[in-house]
N, CA, C and O atoms as a CHARMM CRD file, in Angstrom:
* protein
*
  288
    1    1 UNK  N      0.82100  -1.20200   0.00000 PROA 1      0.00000
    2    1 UNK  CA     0.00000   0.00000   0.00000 PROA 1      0.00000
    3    1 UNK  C      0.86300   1.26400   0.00000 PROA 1      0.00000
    4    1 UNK  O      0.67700   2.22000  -0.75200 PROA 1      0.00000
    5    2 UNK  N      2.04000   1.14600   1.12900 PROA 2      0.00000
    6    2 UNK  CA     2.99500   2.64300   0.83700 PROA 2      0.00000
    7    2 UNK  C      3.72500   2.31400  -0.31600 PROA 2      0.00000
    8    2 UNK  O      4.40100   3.29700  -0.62200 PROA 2      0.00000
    9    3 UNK  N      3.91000   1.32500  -1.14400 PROA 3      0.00000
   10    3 UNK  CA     4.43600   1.53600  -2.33400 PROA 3      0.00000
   11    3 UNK  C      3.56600   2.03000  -3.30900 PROA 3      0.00000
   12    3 UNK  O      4.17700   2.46400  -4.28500 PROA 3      0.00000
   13    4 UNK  N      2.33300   2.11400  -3.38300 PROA 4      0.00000
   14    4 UNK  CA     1.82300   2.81400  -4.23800 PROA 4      0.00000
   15    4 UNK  C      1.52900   3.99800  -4.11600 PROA 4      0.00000
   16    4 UNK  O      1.42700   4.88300  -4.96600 PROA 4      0.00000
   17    5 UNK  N      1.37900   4.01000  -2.95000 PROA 5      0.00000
   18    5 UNK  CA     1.04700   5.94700  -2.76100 PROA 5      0.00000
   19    5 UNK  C      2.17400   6.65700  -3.04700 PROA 5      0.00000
   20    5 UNK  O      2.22100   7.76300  -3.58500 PROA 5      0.00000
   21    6 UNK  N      3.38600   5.75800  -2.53900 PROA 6      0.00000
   22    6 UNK  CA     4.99600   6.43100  -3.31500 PROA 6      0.00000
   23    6 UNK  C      4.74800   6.60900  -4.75900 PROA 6      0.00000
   24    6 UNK  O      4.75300   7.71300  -5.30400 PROA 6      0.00000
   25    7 UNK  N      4.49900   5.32600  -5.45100 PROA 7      0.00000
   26    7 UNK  CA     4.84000   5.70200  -6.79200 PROA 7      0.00000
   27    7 UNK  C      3.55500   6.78300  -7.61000 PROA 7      0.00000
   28    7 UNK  O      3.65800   7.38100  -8.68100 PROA 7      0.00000
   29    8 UNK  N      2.16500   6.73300  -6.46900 PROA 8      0.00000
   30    8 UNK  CA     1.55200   8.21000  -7.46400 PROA 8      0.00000
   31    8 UNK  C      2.03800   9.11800  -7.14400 PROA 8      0.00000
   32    8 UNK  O      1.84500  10.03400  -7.94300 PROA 8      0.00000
   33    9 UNK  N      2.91000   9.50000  -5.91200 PROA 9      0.00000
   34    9 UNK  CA     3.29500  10.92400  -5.51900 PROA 9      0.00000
   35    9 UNK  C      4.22600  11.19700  -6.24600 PROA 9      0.00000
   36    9 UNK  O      4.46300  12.40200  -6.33300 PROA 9      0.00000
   37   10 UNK  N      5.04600  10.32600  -6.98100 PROA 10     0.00000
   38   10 UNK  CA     6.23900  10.06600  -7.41900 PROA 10     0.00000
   39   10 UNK  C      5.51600  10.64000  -9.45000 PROA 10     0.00000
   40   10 UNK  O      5.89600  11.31900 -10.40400 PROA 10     0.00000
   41   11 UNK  N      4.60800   9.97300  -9.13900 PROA 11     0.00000
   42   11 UNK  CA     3.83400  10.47000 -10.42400 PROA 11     0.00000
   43   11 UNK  C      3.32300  11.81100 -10.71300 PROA 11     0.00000
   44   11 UNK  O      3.54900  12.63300 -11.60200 PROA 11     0.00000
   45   12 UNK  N      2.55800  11.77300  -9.67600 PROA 12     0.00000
   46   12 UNK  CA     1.91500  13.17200  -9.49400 PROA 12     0.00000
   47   12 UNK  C      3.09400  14.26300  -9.69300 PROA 12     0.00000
   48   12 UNK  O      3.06700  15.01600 -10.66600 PROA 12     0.00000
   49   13 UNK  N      4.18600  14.31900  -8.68000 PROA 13     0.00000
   50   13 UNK  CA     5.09200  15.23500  -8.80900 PROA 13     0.00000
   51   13 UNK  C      5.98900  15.39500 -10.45700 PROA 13     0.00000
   52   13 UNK  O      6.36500  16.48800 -10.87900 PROA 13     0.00000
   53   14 UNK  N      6.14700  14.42100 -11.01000 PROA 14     0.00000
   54   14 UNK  CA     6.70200  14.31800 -12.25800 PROA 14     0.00000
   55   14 UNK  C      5.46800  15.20600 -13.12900 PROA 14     0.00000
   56   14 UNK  O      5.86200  16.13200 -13.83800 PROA 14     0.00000
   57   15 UNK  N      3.98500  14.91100 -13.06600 PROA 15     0.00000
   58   15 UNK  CA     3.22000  15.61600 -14.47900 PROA 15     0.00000
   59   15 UNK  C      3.53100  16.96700 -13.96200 PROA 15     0.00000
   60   15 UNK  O      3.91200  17.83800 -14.74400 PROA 15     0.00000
   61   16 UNK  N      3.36800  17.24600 -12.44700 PROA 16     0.00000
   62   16 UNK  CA     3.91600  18.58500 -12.12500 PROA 16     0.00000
   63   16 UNK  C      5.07300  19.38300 -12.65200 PROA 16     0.00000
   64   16 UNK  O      4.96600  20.36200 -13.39000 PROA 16     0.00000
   65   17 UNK  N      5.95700  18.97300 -12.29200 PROA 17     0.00000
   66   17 UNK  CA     7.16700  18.87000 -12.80800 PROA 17     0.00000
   67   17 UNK  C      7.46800  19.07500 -14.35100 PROA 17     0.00000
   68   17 UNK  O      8.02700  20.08500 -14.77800 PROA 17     0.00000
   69   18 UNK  N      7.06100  18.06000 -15.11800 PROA 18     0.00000
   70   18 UNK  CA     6.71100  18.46200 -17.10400 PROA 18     0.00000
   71   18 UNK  C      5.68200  19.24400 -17.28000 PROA 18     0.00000
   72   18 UNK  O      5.41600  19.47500 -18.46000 PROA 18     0.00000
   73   19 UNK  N      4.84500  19.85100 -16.28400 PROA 19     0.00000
   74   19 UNK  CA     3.94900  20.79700 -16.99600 PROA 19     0.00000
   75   19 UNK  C      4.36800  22.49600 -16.60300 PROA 19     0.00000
   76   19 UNK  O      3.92100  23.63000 -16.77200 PROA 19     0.00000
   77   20 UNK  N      5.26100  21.95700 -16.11900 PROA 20     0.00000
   78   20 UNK  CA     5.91200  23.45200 -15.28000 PROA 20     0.00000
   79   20 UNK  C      6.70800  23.64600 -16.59500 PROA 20     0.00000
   80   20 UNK  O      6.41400  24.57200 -17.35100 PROA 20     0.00000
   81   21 UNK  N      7.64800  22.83900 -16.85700 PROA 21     0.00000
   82   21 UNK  CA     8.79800  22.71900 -18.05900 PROA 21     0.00000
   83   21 UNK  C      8.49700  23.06500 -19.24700 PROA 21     0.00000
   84   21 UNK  O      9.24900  23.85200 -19.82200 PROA 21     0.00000
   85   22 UNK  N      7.32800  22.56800 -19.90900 PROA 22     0.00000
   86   22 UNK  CA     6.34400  22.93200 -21.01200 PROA 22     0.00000
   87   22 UNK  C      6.08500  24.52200 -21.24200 PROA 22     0.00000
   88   22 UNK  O      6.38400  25.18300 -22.23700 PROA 22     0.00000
   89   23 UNK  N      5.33600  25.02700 -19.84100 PROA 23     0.00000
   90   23 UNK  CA     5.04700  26.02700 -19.73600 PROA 23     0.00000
   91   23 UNK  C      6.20200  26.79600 -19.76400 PROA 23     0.00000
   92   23 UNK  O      6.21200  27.69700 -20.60200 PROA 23     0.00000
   93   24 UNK  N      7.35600  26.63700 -18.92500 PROA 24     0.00000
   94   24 UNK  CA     8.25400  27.36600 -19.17300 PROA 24     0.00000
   95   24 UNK  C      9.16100  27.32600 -20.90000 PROA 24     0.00000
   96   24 UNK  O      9.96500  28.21600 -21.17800 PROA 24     0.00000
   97   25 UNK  N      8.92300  26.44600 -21.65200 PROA 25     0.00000
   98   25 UNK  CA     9.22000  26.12300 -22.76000 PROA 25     0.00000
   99   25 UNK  C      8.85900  27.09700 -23.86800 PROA 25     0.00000
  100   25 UNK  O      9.39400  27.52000 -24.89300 PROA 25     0.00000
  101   26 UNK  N      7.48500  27.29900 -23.08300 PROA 26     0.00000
  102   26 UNK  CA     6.51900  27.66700 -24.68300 PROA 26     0.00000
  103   26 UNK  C      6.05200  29.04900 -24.56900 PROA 26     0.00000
  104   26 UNK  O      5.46900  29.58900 -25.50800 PROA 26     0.00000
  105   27 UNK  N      6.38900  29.92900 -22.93700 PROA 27     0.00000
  106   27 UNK  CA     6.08300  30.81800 -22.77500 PROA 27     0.00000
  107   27 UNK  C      7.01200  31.67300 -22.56500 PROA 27     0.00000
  108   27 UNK  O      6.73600  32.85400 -22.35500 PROA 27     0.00000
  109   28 UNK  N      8.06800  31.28900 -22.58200 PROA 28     0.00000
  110   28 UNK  CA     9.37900  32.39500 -22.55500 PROA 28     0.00000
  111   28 UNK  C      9.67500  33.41500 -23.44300 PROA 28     0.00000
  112   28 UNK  O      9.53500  33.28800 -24.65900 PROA 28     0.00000
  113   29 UNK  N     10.04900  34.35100 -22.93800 PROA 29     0.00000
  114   29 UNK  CA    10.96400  35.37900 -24.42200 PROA 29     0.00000
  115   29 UNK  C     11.69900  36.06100 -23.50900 PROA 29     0.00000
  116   29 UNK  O     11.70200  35.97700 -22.28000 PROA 29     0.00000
  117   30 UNK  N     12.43500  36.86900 -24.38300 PROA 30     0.00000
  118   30 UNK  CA    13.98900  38.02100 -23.80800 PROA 30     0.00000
  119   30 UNK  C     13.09000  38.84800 -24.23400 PROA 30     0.00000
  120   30 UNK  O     12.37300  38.81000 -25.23300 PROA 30     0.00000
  121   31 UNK  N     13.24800  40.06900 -22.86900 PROA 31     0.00000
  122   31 UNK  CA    12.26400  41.39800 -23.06300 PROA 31     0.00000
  123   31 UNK  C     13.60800  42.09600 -23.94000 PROA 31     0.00000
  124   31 UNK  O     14.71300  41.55400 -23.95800 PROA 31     0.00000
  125   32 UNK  N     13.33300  43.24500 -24.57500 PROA 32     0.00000
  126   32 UNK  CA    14.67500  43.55500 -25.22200 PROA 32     0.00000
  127   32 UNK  C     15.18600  44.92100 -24.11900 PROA 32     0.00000
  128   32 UNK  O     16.32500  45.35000 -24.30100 PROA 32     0.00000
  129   33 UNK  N     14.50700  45.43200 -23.23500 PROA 33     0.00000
  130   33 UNK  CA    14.91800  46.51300 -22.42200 PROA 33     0.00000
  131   33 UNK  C     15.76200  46.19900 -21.69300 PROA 33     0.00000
  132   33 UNK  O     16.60900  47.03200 -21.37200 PROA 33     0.00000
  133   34 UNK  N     15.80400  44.81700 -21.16600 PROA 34     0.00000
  134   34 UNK  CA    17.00100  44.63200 -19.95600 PROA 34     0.00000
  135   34 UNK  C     18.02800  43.23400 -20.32900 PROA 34     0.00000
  136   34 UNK  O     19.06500  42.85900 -19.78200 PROA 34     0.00000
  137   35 UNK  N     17.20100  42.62200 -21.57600 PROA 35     0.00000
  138   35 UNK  CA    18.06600  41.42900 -22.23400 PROA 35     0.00000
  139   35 UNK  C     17.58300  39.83800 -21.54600 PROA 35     0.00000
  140   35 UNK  O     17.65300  38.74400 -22.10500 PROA 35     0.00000
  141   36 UNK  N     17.11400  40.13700 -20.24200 PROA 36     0.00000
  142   36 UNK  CA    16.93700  38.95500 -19.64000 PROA 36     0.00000
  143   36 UNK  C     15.61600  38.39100 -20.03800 PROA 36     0.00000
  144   36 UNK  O     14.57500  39.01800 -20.22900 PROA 36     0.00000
  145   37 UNK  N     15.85800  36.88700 -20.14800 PROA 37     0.00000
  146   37 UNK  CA    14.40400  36.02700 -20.32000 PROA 37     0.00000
  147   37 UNK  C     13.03000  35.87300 -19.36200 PROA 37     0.00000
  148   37 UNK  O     13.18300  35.41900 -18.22800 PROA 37     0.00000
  149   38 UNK  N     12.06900  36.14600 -19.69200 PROA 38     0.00000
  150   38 UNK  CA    11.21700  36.02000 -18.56600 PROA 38     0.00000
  151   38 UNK  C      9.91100  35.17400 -18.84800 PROA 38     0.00000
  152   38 UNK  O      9.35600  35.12000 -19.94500 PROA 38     0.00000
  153   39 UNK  N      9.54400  34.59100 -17.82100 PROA 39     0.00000
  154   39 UNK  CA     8.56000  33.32900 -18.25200 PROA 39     0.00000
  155   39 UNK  C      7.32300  33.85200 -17.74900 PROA 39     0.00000
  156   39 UNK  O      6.92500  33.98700 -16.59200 PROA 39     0.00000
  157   40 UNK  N      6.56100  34.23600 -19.34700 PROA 40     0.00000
  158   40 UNK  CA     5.25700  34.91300 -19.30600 PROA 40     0.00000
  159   40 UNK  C      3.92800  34.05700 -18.98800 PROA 40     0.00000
  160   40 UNK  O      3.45700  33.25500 -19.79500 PROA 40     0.00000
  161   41 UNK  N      3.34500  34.33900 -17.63500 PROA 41     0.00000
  162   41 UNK  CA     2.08800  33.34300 -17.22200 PROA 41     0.00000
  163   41 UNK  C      1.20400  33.88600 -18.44900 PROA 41     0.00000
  164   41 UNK  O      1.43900  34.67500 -19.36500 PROA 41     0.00000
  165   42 UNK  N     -0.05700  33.02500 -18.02600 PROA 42     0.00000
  166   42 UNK  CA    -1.32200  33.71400 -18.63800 PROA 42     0.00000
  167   42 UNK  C     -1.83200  34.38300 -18.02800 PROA 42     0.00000
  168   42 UNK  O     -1.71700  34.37400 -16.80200 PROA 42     0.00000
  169   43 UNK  N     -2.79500  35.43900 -18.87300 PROA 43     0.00000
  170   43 UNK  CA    -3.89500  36.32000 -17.25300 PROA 43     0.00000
  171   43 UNK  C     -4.26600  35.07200 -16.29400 PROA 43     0.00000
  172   43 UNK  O     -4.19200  35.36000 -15.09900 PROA 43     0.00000
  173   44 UNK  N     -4.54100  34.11700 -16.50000 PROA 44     0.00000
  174   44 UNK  CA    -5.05300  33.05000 -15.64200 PROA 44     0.00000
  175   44 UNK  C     -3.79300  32.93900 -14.40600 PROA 44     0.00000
  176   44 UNK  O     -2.70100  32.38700 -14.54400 PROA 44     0.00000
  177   45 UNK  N     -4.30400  33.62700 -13.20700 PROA 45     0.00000
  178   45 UNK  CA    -3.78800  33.34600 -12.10800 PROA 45     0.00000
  179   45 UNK  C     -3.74900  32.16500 -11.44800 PROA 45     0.00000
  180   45 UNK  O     -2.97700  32.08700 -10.49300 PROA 45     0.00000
  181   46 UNK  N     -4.30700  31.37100 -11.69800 PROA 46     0.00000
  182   46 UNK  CA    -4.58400  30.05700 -11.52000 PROA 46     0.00000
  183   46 UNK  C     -3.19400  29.40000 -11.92900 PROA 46     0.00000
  184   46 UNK  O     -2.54300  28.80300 -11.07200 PROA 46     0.00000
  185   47 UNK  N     -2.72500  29.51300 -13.28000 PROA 47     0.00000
  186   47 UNK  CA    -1.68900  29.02700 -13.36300 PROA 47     0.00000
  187   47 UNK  C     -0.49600  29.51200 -12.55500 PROA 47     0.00000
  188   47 UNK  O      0.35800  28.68800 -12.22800 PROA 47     0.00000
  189   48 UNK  N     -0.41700  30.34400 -12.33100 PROA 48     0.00000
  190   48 UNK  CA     0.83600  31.30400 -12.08800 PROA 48     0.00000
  191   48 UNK  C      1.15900  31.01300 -10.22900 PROA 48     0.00000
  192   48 UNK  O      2.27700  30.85700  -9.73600 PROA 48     0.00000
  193   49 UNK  N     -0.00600  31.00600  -9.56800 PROA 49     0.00000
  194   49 UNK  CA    -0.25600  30.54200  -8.65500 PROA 49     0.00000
  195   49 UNK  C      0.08900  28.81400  -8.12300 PROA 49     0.00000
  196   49 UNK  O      0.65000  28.36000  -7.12600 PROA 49     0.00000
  197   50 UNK  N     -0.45500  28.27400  -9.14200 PROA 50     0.00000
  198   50 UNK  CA    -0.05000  26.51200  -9.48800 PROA 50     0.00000
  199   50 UNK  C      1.29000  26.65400  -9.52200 PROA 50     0.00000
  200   50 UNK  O      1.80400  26.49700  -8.41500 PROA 50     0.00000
  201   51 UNK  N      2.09700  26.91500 -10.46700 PROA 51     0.00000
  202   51 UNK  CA     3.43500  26.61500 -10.66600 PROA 51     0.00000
  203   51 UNK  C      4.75100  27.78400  -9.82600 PROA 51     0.00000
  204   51 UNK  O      5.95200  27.64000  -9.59600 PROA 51     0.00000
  205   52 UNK  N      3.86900  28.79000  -9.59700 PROA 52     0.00000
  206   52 UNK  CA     4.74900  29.65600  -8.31800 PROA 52     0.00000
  207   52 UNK  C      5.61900  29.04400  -7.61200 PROA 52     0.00000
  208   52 UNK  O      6.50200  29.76800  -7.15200 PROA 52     0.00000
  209   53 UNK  N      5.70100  27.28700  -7.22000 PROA 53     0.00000
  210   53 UNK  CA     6.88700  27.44800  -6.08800 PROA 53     0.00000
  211   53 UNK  C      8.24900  27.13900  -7.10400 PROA 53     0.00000
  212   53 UNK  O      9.39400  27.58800  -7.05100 PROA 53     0.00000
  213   54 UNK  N      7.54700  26.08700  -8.12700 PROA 54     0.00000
  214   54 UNK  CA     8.72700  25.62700  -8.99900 PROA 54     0.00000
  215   54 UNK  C      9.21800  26.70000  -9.73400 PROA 54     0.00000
  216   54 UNK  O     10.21500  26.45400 -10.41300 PROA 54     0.00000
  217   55 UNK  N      8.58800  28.28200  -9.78400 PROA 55     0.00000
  218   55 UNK  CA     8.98400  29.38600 -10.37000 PROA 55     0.00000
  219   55 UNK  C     10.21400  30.30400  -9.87700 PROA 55     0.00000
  220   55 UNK  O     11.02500  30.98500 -10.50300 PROA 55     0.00000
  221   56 UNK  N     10.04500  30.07400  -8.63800 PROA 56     0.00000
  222   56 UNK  CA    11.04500  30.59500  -7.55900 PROA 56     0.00000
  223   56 UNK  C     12.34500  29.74800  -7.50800 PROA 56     0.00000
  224   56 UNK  O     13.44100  30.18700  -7.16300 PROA 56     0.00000
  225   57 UNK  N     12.03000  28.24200  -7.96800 PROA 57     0.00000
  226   57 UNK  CA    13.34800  27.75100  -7.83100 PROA 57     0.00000
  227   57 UNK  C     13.96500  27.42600  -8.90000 PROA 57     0.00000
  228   57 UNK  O     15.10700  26.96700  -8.88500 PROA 57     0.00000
  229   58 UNK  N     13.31500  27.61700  -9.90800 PROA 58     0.00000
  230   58 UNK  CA    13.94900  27.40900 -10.95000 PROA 58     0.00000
  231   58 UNK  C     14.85300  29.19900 -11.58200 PROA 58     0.00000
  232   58 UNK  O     15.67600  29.38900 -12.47700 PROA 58     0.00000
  233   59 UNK  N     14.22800  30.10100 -10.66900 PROA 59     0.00000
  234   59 UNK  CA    14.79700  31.63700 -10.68500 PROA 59     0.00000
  235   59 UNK  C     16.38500  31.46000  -9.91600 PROA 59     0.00000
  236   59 UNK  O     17.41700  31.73800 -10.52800 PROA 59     0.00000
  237   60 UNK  N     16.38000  31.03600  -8.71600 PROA 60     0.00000
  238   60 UNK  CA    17.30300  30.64300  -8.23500 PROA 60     0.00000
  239   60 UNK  C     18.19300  30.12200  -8.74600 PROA 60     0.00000
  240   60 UNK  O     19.31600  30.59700  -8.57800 PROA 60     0.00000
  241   61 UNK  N     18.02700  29.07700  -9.46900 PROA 61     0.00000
  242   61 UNK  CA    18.90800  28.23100  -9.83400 PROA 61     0.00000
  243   61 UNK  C     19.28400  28.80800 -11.70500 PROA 61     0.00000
  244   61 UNK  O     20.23600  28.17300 -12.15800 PROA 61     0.00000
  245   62 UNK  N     18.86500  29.52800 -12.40800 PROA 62     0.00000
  246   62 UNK  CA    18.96600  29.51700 -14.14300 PROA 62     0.00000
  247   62 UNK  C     18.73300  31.37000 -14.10200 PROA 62     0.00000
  248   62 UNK  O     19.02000  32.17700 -14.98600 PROA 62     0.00000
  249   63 UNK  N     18.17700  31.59500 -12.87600 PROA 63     0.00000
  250   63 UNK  CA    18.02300  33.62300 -13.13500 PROA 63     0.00000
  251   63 UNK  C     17.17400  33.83500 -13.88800 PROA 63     0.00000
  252   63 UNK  O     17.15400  35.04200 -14.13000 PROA 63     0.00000
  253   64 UNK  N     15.90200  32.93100 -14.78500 PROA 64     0.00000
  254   64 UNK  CA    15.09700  33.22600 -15.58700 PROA 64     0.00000
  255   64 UNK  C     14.08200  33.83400 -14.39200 PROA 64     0.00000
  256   64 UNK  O     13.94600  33.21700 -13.33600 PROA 64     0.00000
  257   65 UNK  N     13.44100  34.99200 -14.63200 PROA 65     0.00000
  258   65 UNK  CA    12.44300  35.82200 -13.94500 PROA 65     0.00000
  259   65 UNK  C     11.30500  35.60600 -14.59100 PROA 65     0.00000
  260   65 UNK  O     11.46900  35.03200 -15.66800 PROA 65     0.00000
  261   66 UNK  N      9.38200  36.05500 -14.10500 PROA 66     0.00000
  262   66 UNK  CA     8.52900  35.61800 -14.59600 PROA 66     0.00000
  263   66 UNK  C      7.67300  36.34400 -13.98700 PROA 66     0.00000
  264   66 UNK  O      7.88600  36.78300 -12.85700 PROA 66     0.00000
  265   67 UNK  N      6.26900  36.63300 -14.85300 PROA 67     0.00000
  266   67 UNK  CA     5.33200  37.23000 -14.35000 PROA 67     0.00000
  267   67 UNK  C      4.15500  37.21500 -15.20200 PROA 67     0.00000
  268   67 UNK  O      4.38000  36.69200 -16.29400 PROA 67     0.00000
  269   68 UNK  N      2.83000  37.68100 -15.01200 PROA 68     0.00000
  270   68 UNK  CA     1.94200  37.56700 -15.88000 PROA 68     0.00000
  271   68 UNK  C      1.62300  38.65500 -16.42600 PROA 68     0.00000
  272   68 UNK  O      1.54900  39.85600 -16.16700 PROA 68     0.00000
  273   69 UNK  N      1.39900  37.72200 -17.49600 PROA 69     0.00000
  274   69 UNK  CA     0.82700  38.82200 -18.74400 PROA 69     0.00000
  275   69 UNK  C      2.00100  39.13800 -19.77400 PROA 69     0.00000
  276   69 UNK  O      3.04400  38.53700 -19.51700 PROA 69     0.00000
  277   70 UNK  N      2.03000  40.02800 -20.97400 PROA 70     0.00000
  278   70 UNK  CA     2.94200  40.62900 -21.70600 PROA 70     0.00000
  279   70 UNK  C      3.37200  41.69100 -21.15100 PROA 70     0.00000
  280   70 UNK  O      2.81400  42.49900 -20.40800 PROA 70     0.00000
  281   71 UNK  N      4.75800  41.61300 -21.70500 PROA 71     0.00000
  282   71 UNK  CA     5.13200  43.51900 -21.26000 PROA 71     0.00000
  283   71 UNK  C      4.65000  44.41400 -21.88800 PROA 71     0.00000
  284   71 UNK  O      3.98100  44.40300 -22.92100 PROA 71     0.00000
  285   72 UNK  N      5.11100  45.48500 -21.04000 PROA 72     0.00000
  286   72 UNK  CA     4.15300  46.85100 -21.72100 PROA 72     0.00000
  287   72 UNK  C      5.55200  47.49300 -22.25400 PROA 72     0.00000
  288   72 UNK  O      5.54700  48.55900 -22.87000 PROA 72     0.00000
């Protein structure tokens, strides 16, 4: 029984994990004012909120910054 709840958490955390990656994949660009890349949410706070912790550590670790919406 704790081997399976391991291997969905183990699951669960992985679609987490590739859907964070995706998103960060497909939503990135270099603003051209300061040069640095930044990983553009959707208006949907929902997402931005969802993937917020893996946002912070993946800032930490690569310096890519992020926020919602397009720049102005």
């Amino acid at each position: 029984m704790k081997q399976k709840i391991l291997i969905g958490a183990i699951l669960l955390f992985s679609l987490y994990f590739l859907g964070y990656i995706w998103l960060r994949q497909s939503h990135s660009e270099i603003w051209e004012k300061d040069g640095k890349t930044y990983v553009i949410f959707p208006a949907n706070k929902i997402l931005y909120y969802f993937f917020r912790p893996l946002s912070f550590i993946d800032n930490k670790f690569t310096g890519i910054d992020f926020h919602i919406g397009q720049h102005i």
